[in-house]
PDB file of N, CA, C and O in Angstrom:
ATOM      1  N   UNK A   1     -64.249  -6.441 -29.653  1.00  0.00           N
ATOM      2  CA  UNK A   1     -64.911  -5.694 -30.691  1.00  0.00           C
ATOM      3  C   UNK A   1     -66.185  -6.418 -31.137  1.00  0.00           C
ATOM      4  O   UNK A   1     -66.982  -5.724 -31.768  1.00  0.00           O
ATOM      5  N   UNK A   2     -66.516  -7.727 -30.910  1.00  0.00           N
ATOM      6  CA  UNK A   2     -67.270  -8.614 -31.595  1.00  0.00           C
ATOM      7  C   UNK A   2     -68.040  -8.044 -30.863  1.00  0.00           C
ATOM      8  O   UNK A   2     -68.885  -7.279 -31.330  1.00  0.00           O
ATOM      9  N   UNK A   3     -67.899  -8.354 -29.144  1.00  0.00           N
ATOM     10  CA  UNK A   3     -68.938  -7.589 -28.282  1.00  0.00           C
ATOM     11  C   UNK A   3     -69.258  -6.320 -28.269  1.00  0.00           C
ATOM     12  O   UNK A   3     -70.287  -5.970 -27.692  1.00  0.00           O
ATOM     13  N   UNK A   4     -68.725  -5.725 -28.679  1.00  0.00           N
ATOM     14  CA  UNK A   4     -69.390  -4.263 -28.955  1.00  0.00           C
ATOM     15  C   UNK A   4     -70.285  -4.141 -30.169  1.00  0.00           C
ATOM     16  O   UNK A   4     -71.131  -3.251 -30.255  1.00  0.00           O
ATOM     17  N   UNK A   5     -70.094  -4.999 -31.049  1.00  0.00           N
ATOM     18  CA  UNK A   5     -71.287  -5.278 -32.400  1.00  0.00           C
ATOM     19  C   UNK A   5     -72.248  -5.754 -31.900  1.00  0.00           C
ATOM     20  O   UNK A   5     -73.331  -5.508 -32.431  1.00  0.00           O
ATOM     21  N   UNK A   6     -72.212  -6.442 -30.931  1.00  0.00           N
ATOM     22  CA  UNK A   6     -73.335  -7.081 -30.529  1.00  0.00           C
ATOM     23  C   UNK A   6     -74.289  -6.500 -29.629  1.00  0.00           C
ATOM     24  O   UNK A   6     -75.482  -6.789 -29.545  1.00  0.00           O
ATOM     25  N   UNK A   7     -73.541  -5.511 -28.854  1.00  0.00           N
ATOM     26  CA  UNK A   7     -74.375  -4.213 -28.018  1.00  0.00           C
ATOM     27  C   UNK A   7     -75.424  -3.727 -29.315  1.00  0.00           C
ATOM     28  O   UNK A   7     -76.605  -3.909 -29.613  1.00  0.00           O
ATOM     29  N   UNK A   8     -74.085  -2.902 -29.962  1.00  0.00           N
ATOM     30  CA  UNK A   8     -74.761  -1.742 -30.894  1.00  0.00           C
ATOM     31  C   UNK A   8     -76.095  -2.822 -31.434  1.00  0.00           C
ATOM     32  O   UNK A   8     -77.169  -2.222 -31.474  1.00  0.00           O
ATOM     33  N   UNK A   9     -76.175  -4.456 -31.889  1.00  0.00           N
ATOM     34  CA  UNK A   9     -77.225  -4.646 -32.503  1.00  0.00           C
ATOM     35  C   UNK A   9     -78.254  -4.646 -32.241  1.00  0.00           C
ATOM     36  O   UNK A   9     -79.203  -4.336 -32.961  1.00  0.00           O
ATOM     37  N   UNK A  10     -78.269  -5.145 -30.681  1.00  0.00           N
ATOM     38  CA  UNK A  10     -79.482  -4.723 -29.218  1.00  0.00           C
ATOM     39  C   UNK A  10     -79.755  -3.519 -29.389  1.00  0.00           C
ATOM     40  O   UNK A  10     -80.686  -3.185 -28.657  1.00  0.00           O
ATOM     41  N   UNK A  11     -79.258  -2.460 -30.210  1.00  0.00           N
ATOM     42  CA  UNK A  11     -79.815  -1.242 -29.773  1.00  0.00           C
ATOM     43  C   UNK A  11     -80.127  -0.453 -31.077  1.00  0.00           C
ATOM     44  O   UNK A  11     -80.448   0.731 -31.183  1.00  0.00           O
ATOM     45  N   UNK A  12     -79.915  -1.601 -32.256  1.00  0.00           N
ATOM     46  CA  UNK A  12     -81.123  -0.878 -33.447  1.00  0.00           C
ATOM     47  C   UNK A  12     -81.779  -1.257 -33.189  1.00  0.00           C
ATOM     48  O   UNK A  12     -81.780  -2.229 -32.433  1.00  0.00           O
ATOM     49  N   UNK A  13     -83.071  -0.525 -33.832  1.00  0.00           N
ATOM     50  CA  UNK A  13     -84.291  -0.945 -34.523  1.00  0.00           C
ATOM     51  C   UNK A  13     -84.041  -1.717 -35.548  1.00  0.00           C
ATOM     52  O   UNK A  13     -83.050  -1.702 -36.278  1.00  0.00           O
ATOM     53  N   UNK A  14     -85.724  -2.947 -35.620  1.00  0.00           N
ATOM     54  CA  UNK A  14     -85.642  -3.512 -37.023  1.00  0.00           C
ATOM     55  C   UNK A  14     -85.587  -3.228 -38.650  1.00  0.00           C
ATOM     56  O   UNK A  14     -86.544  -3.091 -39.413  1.00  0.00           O
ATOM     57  N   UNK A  15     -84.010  -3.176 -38.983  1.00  0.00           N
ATOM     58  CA  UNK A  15     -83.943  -2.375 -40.372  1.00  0.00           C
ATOM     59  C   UNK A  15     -82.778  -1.229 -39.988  1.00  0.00           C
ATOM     60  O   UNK A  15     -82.081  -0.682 -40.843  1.00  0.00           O
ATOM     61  N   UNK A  16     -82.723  -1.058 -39.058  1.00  0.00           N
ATOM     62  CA  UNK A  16     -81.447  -0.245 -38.830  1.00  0.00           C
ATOM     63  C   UNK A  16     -80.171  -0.037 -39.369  1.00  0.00           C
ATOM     64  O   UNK A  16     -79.904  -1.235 -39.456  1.00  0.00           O
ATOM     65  N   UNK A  17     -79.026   0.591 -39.862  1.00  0.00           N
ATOM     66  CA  UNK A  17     -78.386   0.213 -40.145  1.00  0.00           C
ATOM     67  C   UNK A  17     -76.893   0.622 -39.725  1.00  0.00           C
ATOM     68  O   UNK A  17     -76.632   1.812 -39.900  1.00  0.00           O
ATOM     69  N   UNK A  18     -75.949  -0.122 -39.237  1.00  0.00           N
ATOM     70  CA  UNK A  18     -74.912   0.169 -38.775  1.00  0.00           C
ATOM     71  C   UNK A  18     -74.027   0.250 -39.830  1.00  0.00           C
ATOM     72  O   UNK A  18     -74.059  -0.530 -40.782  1.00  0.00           O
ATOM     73  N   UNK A  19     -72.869   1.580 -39.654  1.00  0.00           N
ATOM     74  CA  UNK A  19     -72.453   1.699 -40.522  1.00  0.00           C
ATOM     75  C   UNK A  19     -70.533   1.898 -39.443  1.00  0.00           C
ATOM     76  O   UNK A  19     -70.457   2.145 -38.240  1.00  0.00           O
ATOM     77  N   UNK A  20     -69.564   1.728 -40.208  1.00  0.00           N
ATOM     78  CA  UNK A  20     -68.622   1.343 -38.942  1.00  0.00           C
ATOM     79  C   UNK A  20     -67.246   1.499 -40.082  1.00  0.00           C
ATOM     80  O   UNK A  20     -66.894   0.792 -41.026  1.00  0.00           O
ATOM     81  N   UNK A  21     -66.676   2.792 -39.479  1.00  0.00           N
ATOM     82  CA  UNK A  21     -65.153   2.913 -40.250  1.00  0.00           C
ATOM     83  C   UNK A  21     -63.953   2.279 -39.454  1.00  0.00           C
ATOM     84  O   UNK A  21     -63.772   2.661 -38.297  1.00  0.00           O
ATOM     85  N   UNK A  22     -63.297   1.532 -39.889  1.00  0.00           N
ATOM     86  CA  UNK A  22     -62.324   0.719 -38.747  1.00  0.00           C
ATOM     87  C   UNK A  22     -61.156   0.722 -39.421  1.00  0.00           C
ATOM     88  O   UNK A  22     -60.928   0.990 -40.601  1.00  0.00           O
ATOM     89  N   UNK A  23     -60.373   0.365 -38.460  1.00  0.00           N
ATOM     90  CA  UNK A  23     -59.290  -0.128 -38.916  1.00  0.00           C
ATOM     91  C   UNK A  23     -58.400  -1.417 -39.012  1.00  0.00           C
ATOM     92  O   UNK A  23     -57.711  -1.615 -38.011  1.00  0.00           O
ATOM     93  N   UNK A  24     -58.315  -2.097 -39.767  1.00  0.00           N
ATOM     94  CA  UNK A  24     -58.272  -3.215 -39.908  1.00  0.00           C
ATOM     95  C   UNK A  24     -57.250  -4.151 -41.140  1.00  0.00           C
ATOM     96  O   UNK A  24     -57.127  -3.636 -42.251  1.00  0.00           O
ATOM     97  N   UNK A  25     -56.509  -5.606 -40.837  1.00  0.00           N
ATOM     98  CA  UNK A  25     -55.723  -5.667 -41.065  1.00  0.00           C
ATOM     99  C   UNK A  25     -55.292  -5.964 -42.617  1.00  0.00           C
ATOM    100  O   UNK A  25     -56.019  -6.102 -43.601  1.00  0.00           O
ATOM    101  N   UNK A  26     -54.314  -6.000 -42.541  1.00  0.00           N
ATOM    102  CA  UNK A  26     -53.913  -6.251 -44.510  1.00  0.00           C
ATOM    103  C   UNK A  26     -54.085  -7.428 -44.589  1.00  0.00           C
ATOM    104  O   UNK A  26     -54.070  -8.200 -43.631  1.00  0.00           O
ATOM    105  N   UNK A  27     -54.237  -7.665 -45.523  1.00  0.00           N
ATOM    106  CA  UNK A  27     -53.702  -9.344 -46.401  1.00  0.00           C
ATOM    107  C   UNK A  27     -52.652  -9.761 -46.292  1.00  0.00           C
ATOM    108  O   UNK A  27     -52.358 -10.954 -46.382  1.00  0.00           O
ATOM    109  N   UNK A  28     -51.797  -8.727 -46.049  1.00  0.00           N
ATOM    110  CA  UNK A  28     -50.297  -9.111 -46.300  1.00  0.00           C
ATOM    111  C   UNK A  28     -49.393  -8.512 -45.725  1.00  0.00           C
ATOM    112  O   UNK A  28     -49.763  -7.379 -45.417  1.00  0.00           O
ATOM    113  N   UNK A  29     -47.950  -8.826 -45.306  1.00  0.00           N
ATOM    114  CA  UNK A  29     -46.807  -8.164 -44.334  1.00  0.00           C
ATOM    115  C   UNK A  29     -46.611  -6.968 -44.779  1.00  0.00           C
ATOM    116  O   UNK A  29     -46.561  -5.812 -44.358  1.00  0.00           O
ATOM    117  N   UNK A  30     -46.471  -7.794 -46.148  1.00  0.00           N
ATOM    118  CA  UNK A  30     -45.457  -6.558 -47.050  1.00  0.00           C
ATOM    119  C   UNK A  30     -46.931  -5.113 -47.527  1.00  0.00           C
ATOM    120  O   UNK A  30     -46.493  -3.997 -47.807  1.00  0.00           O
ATOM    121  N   UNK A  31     -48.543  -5.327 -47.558  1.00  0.00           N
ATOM    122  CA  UNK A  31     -49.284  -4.242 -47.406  1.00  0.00           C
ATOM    123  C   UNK A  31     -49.068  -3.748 -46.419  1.00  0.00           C
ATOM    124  O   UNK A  31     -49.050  -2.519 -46.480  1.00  0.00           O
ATOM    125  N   UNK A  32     -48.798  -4.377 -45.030  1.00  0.00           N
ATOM    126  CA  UNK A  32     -49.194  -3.529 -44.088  1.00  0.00           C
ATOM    127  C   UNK A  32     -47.991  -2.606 -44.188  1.00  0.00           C
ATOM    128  O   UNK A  32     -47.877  -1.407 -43.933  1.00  0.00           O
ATOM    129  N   UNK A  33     -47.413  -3.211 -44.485  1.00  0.00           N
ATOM    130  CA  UNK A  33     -45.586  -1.892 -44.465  1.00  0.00           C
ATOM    131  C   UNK A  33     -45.978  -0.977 -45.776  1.00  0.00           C
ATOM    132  O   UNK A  33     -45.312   0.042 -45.965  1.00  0.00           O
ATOM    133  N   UNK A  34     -46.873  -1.259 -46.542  1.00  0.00           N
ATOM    134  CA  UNK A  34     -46.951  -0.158 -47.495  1.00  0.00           C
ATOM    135  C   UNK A  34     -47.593   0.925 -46.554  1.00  0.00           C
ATOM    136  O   UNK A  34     -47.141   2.049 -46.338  1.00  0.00           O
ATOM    137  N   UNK A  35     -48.740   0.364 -46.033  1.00  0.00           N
ATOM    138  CA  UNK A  35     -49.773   1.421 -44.897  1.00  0.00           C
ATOM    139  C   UNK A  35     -48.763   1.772 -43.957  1.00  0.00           C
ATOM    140  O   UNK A  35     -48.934   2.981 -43.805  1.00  0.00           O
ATOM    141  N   UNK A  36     -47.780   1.408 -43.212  1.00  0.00           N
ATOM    142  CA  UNK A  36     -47.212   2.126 -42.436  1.00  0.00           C
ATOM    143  C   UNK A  36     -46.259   3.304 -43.103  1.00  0.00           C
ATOM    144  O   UNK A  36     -46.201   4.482 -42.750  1.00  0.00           O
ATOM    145  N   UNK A  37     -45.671   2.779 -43.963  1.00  0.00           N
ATOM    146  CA  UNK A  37     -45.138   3.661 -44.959  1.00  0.00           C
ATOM    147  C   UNK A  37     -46.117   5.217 -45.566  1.00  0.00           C
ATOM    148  O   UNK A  37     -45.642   6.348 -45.671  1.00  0.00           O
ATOM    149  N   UNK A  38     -47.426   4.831 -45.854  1.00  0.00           N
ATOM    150  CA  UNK A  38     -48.306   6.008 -46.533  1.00  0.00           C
ATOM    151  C   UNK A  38     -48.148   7.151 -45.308  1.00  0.00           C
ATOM    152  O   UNK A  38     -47.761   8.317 -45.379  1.00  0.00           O
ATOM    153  N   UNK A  39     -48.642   6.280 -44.048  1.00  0.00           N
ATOM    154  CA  UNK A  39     -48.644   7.371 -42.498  1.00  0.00           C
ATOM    155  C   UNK A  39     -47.384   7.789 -42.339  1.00  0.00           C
ATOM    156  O   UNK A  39     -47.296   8.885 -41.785  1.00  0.00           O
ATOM    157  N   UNK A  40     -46.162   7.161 -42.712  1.00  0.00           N
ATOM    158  CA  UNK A  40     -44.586   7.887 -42.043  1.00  0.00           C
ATOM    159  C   UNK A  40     -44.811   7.340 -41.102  1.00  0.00           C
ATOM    160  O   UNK A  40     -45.353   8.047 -40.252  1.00  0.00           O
ATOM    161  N   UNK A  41     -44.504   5.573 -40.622  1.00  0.00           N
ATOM    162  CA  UNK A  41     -43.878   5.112 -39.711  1.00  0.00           C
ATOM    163  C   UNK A  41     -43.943   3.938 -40.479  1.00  0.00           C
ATOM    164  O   UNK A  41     -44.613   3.609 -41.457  1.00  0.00           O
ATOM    165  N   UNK A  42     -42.807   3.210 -39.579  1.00  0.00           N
ATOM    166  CA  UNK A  42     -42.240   1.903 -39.845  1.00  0.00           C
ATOM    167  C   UNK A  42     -42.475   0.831 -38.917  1.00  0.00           C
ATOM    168  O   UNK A  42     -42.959   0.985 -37.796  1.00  0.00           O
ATOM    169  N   UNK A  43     -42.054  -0.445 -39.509  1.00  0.00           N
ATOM    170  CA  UNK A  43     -42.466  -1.680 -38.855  1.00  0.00           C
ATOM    171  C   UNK A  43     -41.815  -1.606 -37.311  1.00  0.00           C
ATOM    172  O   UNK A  43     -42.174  -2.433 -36.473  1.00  0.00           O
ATOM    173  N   UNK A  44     -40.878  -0.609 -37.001  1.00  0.00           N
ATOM    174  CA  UNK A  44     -39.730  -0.738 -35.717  1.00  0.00           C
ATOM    175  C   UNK A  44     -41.001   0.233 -34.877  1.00  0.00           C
ATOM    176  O   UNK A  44     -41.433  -0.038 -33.757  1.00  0.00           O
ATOM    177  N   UNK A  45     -41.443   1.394 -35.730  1.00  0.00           N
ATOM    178  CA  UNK A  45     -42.400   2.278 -34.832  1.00  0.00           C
ATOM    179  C   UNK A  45     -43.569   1.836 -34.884  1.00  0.00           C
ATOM    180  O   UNK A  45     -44.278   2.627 -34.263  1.00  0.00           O
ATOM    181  N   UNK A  46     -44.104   1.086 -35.245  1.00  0.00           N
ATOM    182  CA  UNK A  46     -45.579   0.244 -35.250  1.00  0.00           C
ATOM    183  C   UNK A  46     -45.947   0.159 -34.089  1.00  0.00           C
ATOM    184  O   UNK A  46     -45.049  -0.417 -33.475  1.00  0.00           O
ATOM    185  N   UNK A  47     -46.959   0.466 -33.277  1.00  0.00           N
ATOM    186  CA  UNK A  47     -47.338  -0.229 -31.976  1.00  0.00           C
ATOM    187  C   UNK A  47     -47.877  -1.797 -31.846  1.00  0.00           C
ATOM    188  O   UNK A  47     -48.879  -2.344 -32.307  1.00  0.00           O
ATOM    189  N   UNK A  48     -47.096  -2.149 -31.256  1.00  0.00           N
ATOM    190  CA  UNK A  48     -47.257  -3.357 -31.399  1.00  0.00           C
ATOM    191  C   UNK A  48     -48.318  -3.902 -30.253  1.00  0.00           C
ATOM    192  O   UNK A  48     -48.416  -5.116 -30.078  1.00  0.00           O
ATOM    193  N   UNK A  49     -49.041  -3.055 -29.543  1.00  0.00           N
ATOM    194  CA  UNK A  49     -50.950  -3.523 -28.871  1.00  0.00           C
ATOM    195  C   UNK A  49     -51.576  -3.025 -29.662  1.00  0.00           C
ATOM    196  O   UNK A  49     -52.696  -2.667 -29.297  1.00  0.00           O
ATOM    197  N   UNK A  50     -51.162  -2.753 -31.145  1.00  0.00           N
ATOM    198  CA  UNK A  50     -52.772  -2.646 -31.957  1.00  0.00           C
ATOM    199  C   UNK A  50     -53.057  -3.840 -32.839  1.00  0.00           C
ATOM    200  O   UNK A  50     -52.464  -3.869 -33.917  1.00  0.00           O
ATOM    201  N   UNK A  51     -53.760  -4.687 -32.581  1.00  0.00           N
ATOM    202  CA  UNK A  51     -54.373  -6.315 -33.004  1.00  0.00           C
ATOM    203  C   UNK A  51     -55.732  -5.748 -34.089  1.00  0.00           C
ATOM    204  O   UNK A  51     -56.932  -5.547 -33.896  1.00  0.00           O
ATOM    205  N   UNK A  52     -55.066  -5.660 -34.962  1.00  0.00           N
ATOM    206  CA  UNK A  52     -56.241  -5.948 -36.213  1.00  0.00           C
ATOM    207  C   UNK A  52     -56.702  -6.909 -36.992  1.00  0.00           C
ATOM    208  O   UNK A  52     -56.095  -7.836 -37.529  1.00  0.00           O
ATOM    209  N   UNK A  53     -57.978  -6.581 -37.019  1.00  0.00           N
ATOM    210  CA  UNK A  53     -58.713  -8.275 -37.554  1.00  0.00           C
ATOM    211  C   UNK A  53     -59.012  -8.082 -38.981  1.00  0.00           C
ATOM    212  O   UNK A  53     -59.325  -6.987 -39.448  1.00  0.00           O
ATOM    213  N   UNK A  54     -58.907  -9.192 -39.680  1.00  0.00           N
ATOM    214  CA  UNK A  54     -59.168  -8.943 -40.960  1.00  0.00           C
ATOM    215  C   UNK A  54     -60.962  -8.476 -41.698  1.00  0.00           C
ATOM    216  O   UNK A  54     -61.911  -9.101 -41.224  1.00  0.00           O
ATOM    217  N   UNK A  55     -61.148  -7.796 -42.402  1.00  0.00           N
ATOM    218  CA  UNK A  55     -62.489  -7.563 -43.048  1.00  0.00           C
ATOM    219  C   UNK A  55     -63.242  -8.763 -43.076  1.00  0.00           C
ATOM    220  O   UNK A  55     -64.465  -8.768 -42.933  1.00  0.00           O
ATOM    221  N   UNK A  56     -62.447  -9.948 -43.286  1.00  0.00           N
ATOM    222  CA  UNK A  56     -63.776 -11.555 -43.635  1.00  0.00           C
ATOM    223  C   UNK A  56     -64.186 -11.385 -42.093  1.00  0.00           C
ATOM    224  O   UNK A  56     -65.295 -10.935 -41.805  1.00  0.00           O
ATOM    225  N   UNK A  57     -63.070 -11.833 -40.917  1.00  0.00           N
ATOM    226  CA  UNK A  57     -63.971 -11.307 -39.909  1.00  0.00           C
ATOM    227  C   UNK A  57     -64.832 -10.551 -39.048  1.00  0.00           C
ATOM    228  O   UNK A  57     -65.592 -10.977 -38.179  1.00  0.00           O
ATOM    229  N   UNK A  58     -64.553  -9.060 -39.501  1.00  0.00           N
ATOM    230  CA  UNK A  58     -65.606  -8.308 -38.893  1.00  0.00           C
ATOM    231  C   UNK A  58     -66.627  -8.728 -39.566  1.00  0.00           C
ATOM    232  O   UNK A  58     -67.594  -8.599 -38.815  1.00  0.00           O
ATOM    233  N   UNK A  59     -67.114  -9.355 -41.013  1.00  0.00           N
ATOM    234  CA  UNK A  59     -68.313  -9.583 -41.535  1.00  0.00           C
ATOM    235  C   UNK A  59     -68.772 -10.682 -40.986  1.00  0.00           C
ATOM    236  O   UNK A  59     -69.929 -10.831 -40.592  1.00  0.00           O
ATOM    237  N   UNK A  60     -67.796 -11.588 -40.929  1.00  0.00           N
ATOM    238  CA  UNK A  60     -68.203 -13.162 -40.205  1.00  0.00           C
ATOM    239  C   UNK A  60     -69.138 -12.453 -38.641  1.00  0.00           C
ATOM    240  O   UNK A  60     -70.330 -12.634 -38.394  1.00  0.00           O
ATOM    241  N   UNK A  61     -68.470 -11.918 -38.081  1.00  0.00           N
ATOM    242  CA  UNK A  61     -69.264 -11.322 -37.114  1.00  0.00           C
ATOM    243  C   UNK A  61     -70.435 -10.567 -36.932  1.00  0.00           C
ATOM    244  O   UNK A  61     -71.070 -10.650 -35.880  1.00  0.00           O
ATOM    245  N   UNK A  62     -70.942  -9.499 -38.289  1.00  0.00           N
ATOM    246  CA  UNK A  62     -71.910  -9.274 -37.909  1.00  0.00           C
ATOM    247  C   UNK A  62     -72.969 -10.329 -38.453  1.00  0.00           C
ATOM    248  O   UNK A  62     -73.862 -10.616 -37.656  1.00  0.00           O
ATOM    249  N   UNK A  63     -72.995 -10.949 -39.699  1.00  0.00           N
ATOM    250  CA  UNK A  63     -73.638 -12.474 -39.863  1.00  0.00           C
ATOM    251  C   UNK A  63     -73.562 -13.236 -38.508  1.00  0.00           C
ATOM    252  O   UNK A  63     -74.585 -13.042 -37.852  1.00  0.00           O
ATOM    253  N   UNK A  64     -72.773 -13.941 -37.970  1.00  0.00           N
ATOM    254  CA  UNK A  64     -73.272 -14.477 -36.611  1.00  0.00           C
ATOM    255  C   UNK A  64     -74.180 -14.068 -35.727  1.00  0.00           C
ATOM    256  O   UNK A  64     -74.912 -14.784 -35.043  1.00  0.00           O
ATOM    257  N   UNK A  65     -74.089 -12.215 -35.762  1.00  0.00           N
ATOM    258  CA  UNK A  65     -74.874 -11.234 -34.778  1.00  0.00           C
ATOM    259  C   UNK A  65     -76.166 -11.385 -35.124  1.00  0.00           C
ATOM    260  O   UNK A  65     -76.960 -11.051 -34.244  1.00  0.00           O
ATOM    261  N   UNK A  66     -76.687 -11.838 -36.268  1.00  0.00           N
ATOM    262  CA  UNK A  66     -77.989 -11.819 -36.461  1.00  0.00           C
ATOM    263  C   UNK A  66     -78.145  -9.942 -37.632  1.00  0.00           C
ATOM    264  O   UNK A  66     -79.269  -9.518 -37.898  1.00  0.00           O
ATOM    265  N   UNK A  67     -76.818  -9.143 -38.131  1.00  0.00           N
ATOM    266  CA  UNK A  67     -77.308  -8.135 -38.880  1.00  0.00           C
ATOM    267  C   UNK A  67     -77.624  -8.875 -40.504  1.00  0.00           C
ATOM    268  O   UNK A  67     -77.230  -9.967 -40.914  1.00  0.00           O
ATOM    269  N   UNK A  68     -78.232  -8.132 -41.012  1.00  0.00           N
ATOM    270  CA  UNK A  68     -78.864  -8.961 -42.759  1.00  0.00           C
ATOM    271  C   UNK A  68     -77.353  -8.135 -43.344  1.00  0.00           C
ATOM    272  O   UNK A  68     -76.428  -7.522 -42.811  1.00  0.00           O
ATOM    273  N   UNK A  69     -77.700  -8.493 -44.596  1.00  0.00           N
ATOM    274  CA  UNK A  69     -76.489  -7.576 -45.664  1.00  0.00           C
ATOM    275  C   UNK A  69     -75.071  -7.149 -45.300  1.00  0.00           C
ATOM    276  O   UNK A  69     -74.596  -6.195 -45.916  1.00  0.00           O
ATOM    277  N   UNK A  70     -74.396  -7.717 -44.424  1.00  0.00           N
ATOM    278  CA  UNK A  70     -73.451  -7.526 -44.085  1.00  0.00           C
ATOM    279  C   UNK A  70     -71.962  -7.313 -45.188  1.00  0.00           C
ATOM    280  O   UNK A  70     -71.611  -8.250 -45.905  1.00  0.00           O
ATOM    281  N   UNK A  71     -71.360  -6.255 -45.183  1.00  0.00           N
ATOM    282  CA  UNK A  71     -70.441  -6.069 -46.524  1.00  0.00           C
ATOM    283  C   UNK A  71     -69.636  -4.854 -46.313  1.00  0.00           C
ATOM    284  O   UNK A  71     -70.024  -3.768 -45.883  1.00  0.00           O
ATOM    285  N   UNK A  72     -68.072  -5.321 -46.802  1.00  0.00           N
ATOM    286  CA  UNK A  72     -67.179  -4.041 -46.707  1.00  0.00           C
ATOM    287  C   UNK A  72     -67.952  -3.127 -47.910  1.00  0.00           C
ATOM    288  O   UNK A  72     -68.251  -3.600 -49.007  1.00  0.00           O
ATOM    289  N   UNK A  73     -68.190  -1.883 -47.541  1.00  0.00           N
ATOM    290  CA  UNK A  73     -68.306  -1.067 -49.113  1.00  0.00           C
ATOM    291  C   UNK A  73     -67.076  -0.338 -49.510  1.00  0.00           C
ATOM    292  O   UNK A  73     -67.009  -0.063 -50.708  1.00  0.00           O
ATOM    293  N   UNK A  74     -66.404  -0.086 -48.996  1.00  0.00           N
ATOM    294  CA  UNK A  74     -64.838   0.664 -48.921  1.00  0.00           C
ATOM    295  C   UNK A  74     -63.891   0.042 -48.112  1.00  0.00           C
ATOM    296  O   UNK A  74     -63.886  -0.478 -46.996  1.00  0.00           O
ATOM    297  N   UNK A  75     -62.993   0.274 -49.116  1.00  0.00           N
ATOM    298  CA  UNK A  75     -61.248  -0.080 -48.528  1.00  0.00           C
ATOM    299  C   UNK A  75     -60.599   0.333 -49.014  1.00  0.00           C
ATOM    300  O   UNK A  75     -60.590   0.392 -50.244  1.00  0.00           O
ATOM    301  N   UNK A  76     -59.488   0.959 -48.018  1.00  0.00           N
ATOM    302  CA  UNK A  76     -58.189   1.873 -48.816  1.00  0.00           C
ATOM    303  C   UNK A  76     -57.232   1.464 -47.516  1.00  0.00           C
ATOM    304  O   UNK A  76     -57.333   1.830 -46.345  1.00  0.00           O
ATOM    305  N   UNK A  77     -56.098   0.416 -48.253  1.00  0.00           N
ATOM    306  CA  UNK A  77     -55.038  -0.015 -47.360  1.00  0.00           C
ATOM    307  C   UNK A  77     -55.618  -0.550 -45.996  1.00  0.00           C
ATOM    308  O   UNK A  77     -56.085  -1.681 -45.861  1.00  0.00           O
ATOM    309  N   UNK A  78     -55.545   0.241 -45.166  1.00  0.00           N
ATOM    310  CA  UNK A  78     -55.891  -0.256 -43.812  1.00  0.00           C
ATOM    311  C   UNK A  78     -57.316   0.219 -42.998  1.00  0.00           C
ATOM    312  O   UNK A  78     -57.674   0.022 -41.837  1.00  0.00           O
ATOM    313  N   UNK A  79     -57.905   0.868 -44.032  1.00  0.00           N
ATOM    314  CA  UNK A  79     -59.239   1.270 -43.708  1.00  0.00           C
ATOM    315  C   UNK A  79     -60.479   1.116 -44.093  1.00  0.00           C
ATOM    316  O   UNK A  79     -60.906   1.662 -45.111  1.00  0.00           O
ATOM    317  N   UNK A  80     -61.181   0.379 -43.352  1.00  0.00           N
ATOM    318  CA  UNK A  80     -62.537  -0.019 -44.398  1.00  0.00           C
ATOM    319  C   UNK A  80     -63.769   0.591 -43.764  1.00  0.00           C
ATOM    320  O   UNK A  80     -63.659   1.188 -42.693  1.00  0.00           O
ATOM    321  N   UNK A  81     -64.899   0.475 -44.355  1.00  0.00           N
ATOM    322  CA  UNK A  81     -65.965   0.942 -43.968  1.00  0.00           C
ATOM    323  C   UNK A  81     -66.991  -0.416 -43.912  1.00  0.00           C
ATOM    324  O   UNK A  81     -67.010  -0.860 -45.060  1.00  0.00           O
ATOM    325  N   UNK A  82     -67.710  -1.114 -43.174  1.00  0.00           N
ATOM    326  CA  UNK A  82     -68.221  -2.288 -42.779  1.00  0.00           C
ATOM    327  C   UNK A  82     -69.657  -1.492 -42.033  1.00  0.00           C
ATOM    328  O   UNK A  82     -69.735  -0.523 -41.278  1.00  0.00           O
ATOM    329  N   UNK A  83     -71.097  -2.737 -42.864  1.00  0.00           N
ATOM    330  CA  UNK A  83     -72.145  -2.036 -42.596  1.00  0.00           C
ATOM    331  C   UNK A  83     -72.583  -3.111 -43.198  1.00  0.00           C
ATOM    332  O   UNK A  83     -72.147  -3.790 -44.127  1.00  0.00           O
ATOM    333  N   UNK A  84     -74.262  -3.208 -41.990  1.00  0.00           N
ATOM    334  CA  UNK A  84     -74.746  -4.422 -41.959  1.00  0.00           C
ATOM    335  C   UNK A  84     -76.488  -3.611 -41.394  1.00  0.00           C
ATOM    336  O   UNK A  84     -76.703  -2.489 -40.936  1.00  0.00           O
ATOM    337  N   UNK A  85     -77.302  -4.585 -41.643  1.00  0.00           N
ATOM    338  CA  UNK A  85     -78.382  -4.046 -41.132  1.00  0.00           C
ATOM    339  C   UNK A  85     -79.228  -4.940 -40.201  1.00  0.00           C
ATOM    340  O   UNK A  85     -79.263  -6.132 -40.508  1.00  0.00           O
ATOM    341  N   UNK A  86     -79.954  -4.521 -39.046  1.00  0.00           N
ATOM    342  CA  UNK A  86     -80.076  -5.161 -37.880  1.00  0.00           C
ATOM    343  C   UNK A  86     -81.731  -5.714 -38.370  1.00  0.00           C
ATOM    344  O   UNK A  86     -82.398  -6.414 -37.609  1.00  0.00           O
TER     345      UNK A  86
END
C-alpha cells in the first residue's frame, strides 16, 4: 500500500491533493470486535488475509513520500479518510 502512495504521488501535480478512504486498523482488540460487531460478523468470521495498518502509519507514509499536510480528517471505527498534498 505504501507503494501504491508512492505511484499515486508521481502522478500529482504540484499542490495536488490526494484524498483516500481506507480501511484501517483499531487501537484496540476489543474496538475491532466492536467494528466487527456494527457489520454482523465476528472474530471466528473475520478474514483473517485482511492486514490493516494503523492511521499513524498511513500518515507516517505519506510524510516519508514527500506529500505536505498529511492528516486523518475522518474516522468512524474502522474507517478513515487520509489526505495529504503532493
Amino acid at each position: 500500500q505504501r507503494a501504491l502512495y508512492g505511484e499515486i504521488r508521481d502522478r500529482l501535480v504540484p499542490g495536488g491533493r490526494f484524498v483516500n478512504v481506507e480501511h484501517v486498523a483499531s487501537r484496540t482488540p476489543a474496538l475491532h470486535e466492536e467494528f466487527l460487531c456494527a457489520i454482523g460478523k465476528t472474530l471466528e468470521t473475520d478474514d483473517p488475509s485482511n492486514k490493516l495498518v494503523a492511521v499513524p502509519h498511513h500518515l507516517e507514509w505519506l510524510d516519508d513520500l514527500g506529500f505536505r499536510d498529511a492528516e486523518c480528517v475522518w474516522k468512524w471505527r474502522e474507517l478513515a479518510i487520509i489526505t495529504g498534498v503532493a
